[in-house]
C-alpha positions, 0 to 999 in steps of 0.5 A: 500500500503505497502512496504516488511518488513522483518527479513531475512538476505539474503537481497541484496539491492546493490553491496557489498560496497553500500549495506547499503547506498542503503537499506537506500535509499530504505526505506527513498524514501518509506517514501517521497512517502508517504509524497507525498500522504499525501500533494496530498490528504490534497491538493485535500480539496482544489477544487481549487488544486485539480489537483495539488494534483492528481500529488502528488498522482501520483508520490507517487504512482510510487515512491512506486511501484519503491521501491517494485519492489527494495525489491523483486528483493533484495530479488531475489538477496539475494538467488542468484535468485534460485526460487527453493529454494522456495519450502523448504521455504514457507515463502519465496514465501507467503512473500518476493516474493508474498508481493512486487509483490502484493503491485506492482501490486495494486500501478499500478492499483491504479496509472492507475485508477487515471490518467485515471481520471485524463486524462478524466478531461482534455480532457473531453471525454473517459467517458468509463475510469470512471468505469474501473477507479473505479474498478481498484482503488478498485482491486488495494487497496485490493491487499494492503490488501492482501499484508499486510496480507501476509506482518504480516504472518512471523515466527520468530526463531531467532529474538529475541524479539526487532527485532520482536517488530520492526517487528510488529510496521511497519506492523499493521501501513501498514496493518491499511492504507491499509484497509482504503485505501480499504474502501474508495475506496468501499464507493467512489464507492457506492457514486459515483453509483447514481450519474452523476460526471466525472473525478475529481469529482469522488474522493469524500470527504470520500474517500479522508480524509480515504486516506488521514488518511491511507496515514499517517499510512503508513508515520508512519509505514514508519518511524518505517521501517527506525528504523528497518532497521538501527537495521537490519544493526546492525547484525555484532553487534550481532542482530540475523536475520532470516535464510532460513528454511527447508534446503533451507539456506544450499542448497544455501550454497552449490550452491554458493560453486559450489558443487551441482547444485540446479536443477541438484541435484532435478533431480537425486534425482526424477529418483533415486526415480523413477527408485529404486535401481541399480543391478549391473550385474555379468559378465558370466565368474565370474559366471563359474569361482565361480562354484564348 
């Protein structure tokens, strides 16, 4: 469960005056969540806590969906929601769009398969919810795994060496959580298979240490977010980001100016290829009057 972590600088976290703070709120409430997970997975050693530390897990997991879904509408917002522009640009669609909507996708998944268990330990019946429960957790940690390695797939052109340092620091943190997320939720589920456990008791031990190691990755990678993002604000200062590639950076350019807009320009430019070139039609009177 990762969190988009690119070198792009159309990025727009916030109004013009708070976009800074706001890039900073987002990356420090990720790194609470992941705080969060840590103390709610350390917490359900303790057979005694456990539902105290089911909570924690909870609200971790909605803090982190609420942050990517931040990041992708951050990034929506950086190109002026012109989801066009994404046909130039690959990177655009396979990272900053595909990434935050995949890990938010897997944090619900994962966020609902726990409190279905959750709410058939309290009530003591719906025992249907356990095995959607079990899937669910193991659908929603690899879609993490997917979106890490979407996260890791990033071209760099004019990033220079630091930032991409930067770059790789956060992203093998992420990518290493995630697959172990991904594994205790696959030997959980086998564990679970021949057994007769409900609610609760579903979470094995396994699964809750791997998590819980993973859970650190995350805060680890986290904090070396936090780092990057605060030389990413350094751009004014020099740091080189990345820009639009494929003439997308200049299509948005002349959208924002008000000279060509971006959906009406890509149709004349499809019926001029299909219609050809125009012949422009000689009136009868030119044709006599240019006779001998």
């Amino acid at each position: 469960m990762v969190k988009l972590a690119t070198a792009r600088d159309s990025r727009m976290y916030g109004p013009r005056q708070s976009r800074k703070r706001s890039e900073y709120m987002n990356a420090g409430l990720y790194v609470f969540a992941t705080i969060l997970l840590v103390v709610g997975f350390a917490t359900q050693l303790s057979l005694k806590e456990q539902k105290i530390g089911v909570v924690f897990v909870l609200i971790g997991l909605f803090i982190i969906a609420i942050v990517n879904i931040h990041d992708l509408i951050a990034h929506l917002a950086g190109i002026d929601y012109c989801l066009a522009l994404m046909e130039y640009d690959m990177q655009l669609a396979l990272v900053e769009f595909a990434v935050p909507l995949l890990q938010s996708l897997g944090t619900l998944l994962s966020f609902l398969a726990i409190l279905f268990l959750f709410i058939q330990e309290e009530k003591q019946k719906y025992y249907k919810l356990e095995k959607h429960g079990m899937n669910m957790l193991i659908a929603g940690s690899s879609l993490w795994v997917l979106g890490s390695i979407h996260n890791s797939c990033q071209i760099y052109e004019r990033a220079d060496g630091h930032v991409q340092v930067l770059q790789e620091s956060v992203h093998i943190p992420f990518l290493m959580g995630s697959l172990l997320f991904l594994v205790g939720s696959v030997i959980n589920g086998r564990e679970q298979a021949s057994t007769l456990h409900h609610g609760l008791d579903l979470f094995s031990e396994t699964w809750t240490w791997l998590c819980m190691v993973g859970s650190l990755m995350l805060f680890i990678g986290g904090i070396t977010n936090v780092v990057k993002v605060f030389k990413m604000q350094q751009f004014d200062n020099g740091l080189r980001l990345e820009k639009l590639r494929g003439g997308a950076q200049e299509r948005l350019a002349h959208v924002r100016e008000g000279q060509v807009p971006l959906i009406r320009e890509n149709q004349r430019r499809r019926q001029a290829e299909q219609v050809g070139p125009s012949v422009t039609p000689t009136p009868y009177k030119d044709v006599l009057l240019g006779q001998p």
